[in-house]
N, C-alpha and C positions, 0 to 999 in steps of 0.2 A: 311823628316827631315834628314834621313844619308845624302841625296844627297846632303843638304842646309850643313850641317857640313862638308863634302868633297870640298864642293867650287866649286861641278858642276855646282849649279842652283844658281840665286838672291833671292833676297827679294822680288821681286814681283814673279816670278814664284813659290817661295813656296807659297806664300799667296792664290796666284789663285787656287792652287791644294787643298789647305786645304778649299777652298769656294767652290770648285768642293767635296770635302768631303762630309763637312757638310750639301748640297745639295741633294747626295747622302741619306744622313739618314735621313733628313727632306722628301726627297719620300716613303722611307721605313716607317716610320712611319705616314704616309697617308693611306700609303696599307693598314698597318695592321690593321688601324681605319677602313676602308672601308670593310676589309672583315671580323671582328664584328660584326658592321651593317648588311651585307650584309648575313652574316648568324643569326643573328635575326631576319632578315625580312624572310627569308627563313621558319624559325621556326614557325615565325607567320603564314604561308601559311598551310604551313603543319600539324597545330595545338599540335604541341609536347613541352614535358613540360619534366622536370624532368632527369631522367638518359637517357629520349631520345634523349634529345639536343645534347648528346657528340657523333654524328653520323660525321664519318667520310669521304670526299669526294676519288672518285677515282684518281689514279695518275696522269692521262691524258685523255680525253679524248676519244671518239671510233672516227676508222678511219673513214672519209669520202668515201663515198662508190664511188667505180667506175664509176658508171652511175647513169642516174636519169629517172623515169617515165617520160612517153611523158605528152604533157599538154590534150591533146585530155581525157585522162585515167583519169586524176587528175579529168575534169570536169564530167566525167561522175560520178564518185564518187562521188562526192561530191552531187552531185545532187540526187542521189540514195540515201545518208547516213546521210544530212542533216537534222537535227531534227526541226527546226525552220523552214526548207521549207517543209516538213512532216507536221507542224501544219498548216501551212498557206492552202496546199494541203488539208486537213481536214476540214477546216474552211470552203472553196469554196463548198466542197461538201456538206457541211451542209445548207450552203444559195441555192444552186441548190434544195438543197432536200425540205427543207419549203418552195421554190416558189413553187417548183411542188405540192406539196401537198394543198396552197392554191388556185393554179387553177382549180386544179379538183375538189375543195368540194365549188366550189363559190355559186354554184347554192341549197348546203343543208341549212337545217335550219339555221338561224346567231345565234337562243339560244334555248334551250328547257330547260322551268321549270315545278317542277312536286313536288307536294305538297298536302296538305289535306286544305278544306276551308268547311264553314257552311253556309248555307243560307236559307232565311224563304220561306217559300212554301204560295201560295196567303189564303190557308185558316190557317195561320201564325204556322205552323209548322217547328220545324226545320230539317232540313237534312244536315247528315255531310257524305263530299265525297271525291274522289282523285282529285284534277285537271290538267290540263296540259296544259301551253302557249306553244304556235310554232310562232316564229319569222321567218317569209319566208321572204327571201333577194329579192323582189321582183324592189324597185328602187334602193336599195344598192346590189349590186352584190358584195362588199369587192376589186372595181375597186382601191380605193388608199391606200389598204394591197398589194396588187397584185403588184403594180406598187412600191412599197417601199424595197421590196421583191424584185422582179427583179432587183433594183438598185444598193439592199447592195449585190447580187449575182455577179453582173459585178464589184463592188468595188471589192468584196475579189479575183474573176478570176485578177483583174489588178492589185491588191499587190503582188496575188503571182506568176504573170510573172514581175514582178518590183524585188522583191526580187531574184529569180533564175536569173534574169540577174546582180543583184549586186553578187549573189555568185559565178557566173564564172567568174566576172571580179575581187573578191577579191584572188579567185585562183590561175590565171593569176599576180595580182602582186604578191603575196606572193612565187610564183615559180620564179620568175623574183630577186627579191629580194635573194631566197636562191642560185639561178645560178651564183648571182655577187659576194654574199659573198665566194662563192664555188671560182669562179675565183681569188678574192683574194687572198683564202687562198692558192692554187695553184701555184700563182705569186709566192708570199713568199717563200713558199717550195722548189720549183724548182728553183729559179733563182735567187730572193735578199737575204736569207741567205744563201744559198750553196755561193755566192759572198763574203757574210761579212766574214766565215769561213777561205775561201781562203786567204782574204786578211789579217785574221791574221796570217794565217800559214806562209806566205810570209813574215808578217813583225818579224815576230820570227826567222826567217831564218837571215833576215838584222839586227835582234837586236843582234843574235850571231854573226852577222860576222861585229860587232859594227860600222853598218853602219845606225843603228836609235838606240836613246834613250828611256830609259826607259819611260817618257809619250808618246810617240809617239806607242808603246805597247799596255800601259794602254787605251788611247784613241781609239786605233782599236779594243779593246776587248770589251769597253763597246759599241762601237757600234753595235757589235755582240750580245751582248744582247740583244739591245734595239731593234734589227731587229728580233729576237726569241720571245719576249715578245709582239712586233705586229703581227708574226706568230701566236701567243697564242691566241691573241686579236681576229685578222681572224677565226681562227677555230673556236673558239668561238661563235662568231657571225654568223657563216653558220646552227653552230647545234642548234641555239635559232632562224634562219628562217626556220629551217625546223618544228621546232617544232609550228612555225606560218601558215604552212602550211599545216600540219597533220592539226590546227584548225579548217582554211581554209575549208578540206572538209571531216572533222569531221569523221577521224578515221583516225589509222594509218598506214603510206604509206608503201608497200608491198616490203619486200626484204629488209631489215634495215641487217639482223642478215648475210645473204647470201652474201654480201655486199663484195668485198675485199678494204683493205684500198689501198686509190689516196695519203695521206699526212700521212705524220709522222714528227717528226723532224730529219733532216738530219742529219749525222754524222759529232760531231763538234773532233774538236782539241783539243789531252790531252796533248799540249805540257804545260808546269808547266805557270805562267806569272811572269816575273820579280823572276828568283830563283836565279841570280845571278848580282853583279855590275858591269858598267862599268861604267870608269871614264875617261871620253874623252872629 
């Protein structure tokens, strides 16, 4: 508005700044709808109610660690710590165990009942005694128990080499996935905001030596934001694959705390923005 009363800018360039504004707060005010939400839903996760809700987050982040486990490590983990291939491994051995058990007993009795009965003696007396049937599996051997049994044994041995090979190829991506978002957030770190940074420092340099105007400033600073707030985005997103990946193979991946931080955010520029006018 100074600049439009000075007779720097027009009518349409104030206008586009004030639509560039009000654009501005229409985002802000998405955000802060979103992260509401986004912490109710949290709450709801966590089942907390009450004065536990007012739980506050940390300021940043933990660094990205240096290195990462080989994949060879991850899969054997996984497969050793795996609770869902643990039962499946359980399962098979249970159908092994009731085949073998009804192989070996084909040949005992199929039933034995044992009971008390009365019956008349020919000079019609009666007598009461114990009795006892024996059912000998003599054309039924329990050939189609045996044979059903063997089938559901080689079923459960083929789920769970079916399953252990989806769990090292869920591994496999979920490491793959946290390698790219690791790259990312790296990119960003080292090399497009350390760039945006400069390129403000630079144009702060030319706004003092009133060889750029004041939006031309403003413009390079919010894109310096907007390059830190996708830096933000990246980290982000690496520590929610990792944590897909701890899932992956079902415990937590070794060396987290030992860790030295790869990313941070880089040192930006305290030079002030727009603290004084020119009129050129």
């Amino acid at each position: 508005m100074r600049q439009h009363k000075a007779g720097n800018i027009n009518d349409l360039d104030l206008a586009n700044q004030q639509a560039t504004f009000q654009q501005a707060k229409l985002e802000w005010g998405k955000t802060s709808a979103q992260l509401r939400t986004d912490r109710e839903r949290l709450n709801r996760v966590l089942g907390l109610w009450g004065g536990n809700t007012q739980w506050k987050v940390a300021s940043e982040l933990p660094p990205i660690p240096s290195s990462e486990p080989s994949l060879e490590r991850l899969e054997t983990r996984a497969i050793e710590q795996r609770f869902d291939l643990a039962a499946a491994r359980q399962q098979a051995d249970l159908a092994l165990r009731a085949f073998n058990l009804r192989a070996r007993t084909k040949y005992l009795p199929a039933s034995i009942n044992l009971g008390v009965d009365t019956e008349r003696t020919p000079d019609r007396q009666r007598v009461t005694g114990p009795i006892l049937d024996l059912e000998l599996p003599i054309f039924d051997q329990g050939q189609a128990a045996i044979a059903k049994l063997g089938a559901q044994y080689r079923q459960a041995q083929w789920q769970l080499e079916a399953l252990a090979t989806d769990i090292r190829s869920e591994v496999r991506q979920a490491r793959d996935t946290m390698l790219a978002a690791r790259d990312l957030a790296e990119f960003y770190q080292k090399i497009y905001l350390p760039q945006r940074i400069r390129i403000v420092n630079e144009t702060v340099l030319q706004y003092d030596a009133m060889q750029k105007g004041t939006f031309d400033l403003i413009a390079a600073k919010e894109r310096e934001l907007s390059a830190e707030r996708d830096y933000a985005e990246a980290w982000k997103d690496y520590w929610i694959a990792r944590a897909d990946l701890e899932q992956a193979i079902g415990g937590r991946i070794e060396g987290i705390g030992d860790a030295q931080p790869s990313a941070s955010i880089p040192t930006k520029t305290t030079e002030p923005i727009a603290t004084h006018e020119h009129k050129h």
